[in-house]
C-alpha positions, 0 to 999 in steps of 0.5 A: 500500500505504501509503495502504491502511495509512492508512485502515486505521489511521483505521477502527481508530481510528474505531472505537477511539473508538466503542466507548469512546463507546458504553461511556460511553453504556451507563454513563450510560443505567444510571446514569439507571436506577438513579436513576430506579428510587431516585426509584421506590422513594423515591416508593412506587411499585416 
């Protein structure tokens, strides 16, 4: 029982820490966009 409590506790952190990482990704992705979209608009081109 304990050992299933073990693993259980490393999927949730596992997972704890996927989610912050896809949260991070998101943030940077959206970050490159609107930089990409003022170098657009800068350039004329939107």
């Amino acid at each position: 029982m304990t050992r299933e409590r073990r693993v259980n506790e490393a999927l949730r952190e596992e997972n704890r820490f996927l989610n912050h990482a896809l949260l991070f990704t998101e943030i940077l992705a959206a970050g490159f966009f609107g930089a990409f979209l003022a170098v657009m608009g800068a350039a004329g081109w939107l």
